[in-house]
N, C-alpha and C positions, 0 to 999 in steps of 0.2 A: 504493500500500500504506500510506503514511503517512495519507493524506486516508481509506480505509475500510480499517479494522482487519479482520485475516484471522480473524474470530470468526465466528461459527456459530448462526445466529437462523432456526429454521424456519418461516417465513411465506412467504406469496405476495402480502399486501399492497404491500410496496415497489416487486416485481416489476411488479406492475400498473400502477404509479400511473407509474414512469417509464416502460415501454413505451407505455403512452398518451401519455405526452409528447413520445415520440420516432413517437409512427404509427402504435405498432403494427407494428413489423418481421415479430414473430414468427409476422404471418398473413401474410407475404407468402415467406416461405422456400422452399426444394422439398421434397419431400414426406420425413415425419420417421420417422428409424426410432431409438426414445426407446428406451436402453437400460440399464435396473436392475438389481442382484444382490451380493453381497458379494464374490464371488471371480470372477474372469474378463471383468467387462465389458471392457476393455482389449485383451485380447488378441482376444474374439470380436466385437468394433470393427475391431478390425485386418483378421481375416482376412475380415469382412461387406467391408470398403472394398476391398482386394485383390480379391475378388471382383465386384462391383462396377464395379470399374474393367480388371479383366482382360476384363470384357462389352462393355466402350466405353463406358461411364457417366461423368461425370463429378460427383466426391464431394464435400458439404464437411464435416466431421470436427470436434468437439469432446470435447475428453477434459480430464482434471485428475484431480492434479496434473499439470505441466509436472515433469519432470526438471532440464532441463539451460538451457530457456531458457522465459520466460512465452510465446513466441508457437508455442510447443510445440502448446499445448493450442487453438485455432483453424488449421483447413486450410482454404482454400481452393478448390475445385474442384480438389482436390487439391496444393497447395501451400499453404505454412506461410503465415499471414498476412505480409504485411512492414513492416518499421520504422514507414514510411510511412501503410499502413493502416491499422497498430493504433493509432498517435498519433490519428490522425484520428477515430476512431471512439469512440475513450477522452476524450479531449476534447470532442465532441458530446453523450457521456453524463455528462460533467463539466456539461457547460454546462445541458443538459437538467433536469438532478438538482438545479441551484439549491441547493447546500449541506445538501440534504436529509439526514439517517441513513440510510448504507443499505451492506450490508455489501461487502466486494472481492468476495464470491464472484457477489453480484447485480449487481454495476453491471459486471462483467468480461463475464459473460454478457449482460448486456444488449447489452454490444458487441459478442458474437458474434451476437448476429441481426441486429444493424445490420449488420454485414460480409456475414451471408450472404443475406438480403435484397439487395443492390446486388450481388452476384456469381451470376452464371445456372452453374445446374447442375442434374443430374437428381436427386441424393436430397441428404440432409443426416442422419448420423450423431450423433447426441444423446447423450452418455454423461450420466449422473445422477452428481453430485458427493457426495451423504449422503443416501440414504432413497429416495424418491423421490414421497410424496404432496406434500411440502413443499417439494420441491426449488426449487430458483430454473426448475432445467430445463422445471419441469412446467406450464409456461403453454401449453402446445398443446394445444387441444381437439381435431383430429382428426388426429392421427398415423395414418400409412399403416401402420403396425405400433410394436406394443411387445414385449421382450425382454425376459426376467427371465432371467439366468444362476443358479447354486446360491445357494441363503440361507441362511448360518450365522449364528452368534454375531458381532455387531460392533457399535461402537458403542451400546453399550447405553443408555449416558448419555443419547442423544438419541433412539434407537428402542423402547427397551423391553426387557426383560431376559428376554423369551423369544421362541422361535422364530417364534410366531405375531405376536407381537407386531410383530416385524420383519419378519416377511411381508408384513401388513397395508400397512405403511408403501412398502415397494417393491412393492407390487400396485397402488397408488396410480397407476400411469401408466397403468393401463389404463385406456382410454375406449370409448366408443358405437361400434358398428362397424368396432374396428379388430384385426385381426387378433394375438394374442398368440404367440409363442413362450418355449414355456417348457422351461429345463433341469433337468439330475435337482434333485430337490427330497427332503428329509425328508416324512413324511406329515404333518407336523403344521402345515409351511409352505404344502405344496399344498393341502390343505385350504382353508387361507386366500388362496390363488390364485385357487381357482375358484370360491371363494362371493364373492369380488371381482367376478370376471368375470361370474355370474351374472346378479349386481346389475347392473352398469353396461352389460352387454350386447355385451362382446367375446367372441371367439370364440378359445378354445383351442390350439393344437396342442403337444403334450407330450410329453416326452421317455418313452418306455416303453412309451406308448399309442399316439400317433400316427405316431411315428418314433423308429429306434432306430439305434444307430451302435456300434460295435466295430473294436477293430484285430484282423485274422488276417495271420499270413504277413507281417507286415512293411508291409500295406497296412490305409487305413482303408475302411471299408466301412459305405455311410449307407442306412437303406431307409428309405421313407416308402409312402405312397398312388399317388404317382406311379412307385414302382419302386424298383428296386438302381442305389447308383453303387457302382464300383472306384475309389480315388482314392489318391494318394499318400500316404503320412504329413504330418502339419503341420510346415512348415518349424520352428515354435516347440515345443520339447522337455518333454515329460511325456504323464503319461498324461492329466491333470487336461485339458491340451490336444487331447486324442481327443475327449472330451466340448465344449471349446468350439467345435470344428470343426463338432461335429455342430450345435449351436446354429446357428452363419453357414449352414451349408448348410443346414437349415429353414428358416430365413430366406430364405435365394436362393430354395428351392424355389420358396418361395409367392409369391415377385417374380417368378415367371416365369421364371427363369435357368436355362441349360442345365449339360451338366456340363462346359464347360469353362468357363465362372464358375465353378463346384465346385472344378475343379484350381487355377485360378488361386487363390482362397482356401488354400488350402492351401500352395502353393509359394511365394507371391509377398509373402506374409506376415510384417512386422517389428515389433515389438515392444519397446523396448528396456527394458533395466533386467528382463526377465522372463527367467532365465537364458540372458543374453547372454554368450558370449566377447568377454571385451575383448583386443585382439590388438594396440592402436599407443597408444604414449602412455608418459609415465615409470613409470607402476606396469608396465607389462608390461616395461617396459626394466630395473626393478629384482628383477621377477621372476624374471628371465633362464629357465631351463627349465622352470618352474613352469609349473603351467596355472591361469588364472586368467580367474576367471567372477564373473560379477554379478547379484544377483535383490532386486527391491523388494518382492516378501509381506512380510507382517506379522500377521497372527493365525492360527491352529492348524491350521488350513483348509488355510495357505498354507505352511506346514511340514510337513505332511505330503504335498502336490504336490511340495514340494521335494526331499524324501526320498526319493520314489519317482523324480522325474528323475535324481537325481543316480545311484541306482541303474541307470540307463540308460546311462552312461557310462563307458567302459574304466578298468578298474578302475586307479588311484590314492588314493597315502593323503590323505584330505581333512582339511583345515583350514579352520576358520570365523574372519574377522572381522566382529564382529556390531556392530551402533549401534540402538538402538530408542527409540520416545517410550514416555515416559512414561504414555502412555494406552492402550499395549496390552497384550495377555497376551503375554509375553516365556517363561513357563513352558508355555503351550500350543505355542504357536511353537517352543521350544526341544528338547521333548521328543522329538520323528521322529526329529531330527536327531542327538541323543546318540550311538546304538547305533554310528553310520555317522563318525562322526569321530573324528579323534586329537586336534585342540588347538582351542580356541578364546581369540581376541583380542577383548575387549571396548576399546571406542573409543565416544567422545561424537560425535553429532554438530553439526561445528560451524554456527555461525549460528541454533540451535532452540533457544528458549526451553525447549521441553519434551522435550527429552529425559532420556532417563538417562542418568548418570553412569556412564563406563568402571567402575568400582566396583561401582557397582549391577548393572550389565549380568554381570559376572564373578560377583559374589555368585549372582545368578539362575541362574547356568550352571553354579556349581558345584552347586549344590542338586538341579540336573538332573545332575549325575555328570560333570560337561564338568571335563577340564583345560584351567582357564581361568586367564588373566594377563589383565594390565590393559596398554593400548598407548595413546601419545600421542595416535596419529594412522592412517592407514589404512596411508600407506609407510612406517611404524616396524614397523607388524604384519607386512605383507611382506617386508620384510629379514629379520625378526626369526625368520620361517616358512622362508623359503628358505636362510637361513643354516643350519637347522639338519636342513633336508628338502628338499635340490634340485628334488625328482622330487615336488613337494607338485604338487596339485588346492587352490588359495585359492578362497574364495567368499566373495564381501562381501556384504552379507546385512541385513536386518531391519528394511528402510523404504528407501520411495521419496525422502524426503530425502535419505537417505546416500546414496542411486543418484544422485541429483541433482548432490549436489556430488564423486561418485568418475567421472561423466562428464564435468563443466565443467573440473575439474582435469587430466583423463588424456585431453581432447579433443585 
């Protein structure tokens, strides 16, 4: 991290120049299922690999950010990379790279294909890090499928400041003959989906058109071309998660998977940081009766998924501790959630250059209508909730960095 600064330079030049010096890894991987969207790639990562692996497949998984530790974001054939192999492979692309410029996010990735190049498995799970025409990810010319989950407002700085515009940029994975799936979408984004696709010569499958997925009765229910499944609820909670299911299970369809890959996606499915219960550790110990959850969204999208799961939960009085950077809409994020809470604790979070200010955080909250106070720290807001609401619902909230360092500390 000291040697390539964690900045943000959308090219594919660098990308190139050291996978050619290292071989070329990323033609030699198993077959790639390259997955873009603002909201949900993560989770429908998860339940694609559960599934996957609940068929006898064996996966290897990249995602970012890492939460809780960097070797997070690299699996294995389904296991986490380890000490061992990351050094190794970090250092090969240290060595490779000759002092070159070139950013953490590209030479880290470069080391995941060098890992999964040398480790045999049936597919390889691709998460897209910002955009996806530009990504570092996007050096695979024929992916066995590409994935677009929903596309909102994000990043605008680097995608464009309208919805098309950011379309464009995450359609950017689609290639020559490779199968697309895509989730619900505005019309202004799809649009810019399928005149992508068009062009480039992939092939569709869309949610409303070609398959459509709904909860009745407590269960999820996915129809496509090939038929009806019945299948459990998503072990990961909201409704926002109906829709990513239905995403993984398009996906399995078209791989061929039957439906108990289908269930296993759905049951066997972890996610963390995406309203997780934290249930061992000192914030739960200073919690004492409190119930106390965790969720890394961060723009409007993901606040109003959260509003609605939290809705899904026996009723208790909720209380928010929130931490947010500085680069996102804290007011679009904040606003679901007002109606539905009693207090919130704004908190910095620590080691992030860019965040905001506990200050700034409470000022934004109040202006949203939030009884909001300013807290040192995450276990100050906690004592500080249960001292005065035993029977409190706590939710730490508004970025995967604060989920980061509220799971390293409460590990």
């Amino acid at each position: 991290m000291s040697l390539h600064p964690k900045i943000i330079d959308l090219t594919l030049d660098r990308m190139h120049r050291l996978l050619d010096a290292l071989g070329n890894p990323e033609n030699d991987i198993p077959p790639v299922i390259h997955i873009a969207g603002t909201n949900g790639k993560g989770s429908t990562q998860a339940m694609l690999r559960a599934g996957l692996e609940g068929a006898g497949h064996s996966v290897h998984a990249y995602t970012s950010p890492h939460l809780a530790r960097f070797h997070e974001r690299i699996r294995l054939a389904g296991e986490l990379i380890s000490e061992t192999a990351l050094s190794e492979m970090l250092a090969e692309c240290e060595l490779k790279n000759g002092g070159v410029p070139i950013t953490y996010f590209e030479i880290t990735t470069c080391a995941a294909f060098l890992a999964f190049s040398r480790t045999p498995a049936d597919y390889t799970l691709l998460e897209v890090g910002l955009g996806g025409r530009l990504d570092a990810t996007n050096v695979i010319d024929t992916p066995e499928m590409a994935i677009i989950t929903p596309v909102s407002m994000d990043h605008e700085q680097y995608l464009g400041n309208t919805l098309a515009a950011i379309a464009g940029e995450k359609a950017g994975i689609l290639k020559r003959n490779c199968f697309g799936v895509v989730g619900p979408q505005p019309d202004e984004a799809l649009e810019v989906i399928e005149a992508t696709a068009a062009k480039v010569g992939a092939t569709l499958k869309i949610h409303g058109q070609h398959w459509h997925v709904w909860e009745e009765n407590g269960r999820l229910i996915f129809q496509d071309e090939y038929g009806l499944l019945d299948l459990p609820m998503p072990a990961l909670i909201g409704a926002h998660q109906v829709m990513n299911a239905g995403i993984a299970i398009a996906a399995l369809r078209l791989l061929g998977k039957d439906g108990d890959a289908c269930e296993a996606a759905m049951i066997n499915a972890v996610w963390p940081a995406r309203m997780q219960k934290l249930r061992t550790g000192p914030l739960v110990d200073a919690a004492a009766d409190a119930d106390l959850w965790l969720d890394g969204g961060h723009n409007a999208a993901a606040g109003l998924a959260l509003a609605e799961a939290l809705g899904r939960l026996p009723k208790r009085p909720l209380h928010l501790i929130v931490g947010m950077l500085n680069t996102k809409d804290i007011a679009g994020y904040l606003r679901p959630l007002a109606e539905i809470s009693e207090s919130l604790h704004g908190v910095s979070i620590p080691g992030e250059a860019a965040t905001l200010s506990a200050e700034e955080t409470v000022k934004a909250a109040k202006d949203a209508e939030f009884d909001a106070v300013v807290a040192d720290d995450v276990l100050s807001a906690v004592k500080d909730i249960t001292a005065k609401d035993p029977a409190a619902r706590i939710l730490i909230c508004g970025s995967l960095y604060l989920a980061g360092g509220v799971l390293r500390e409460n590990g």
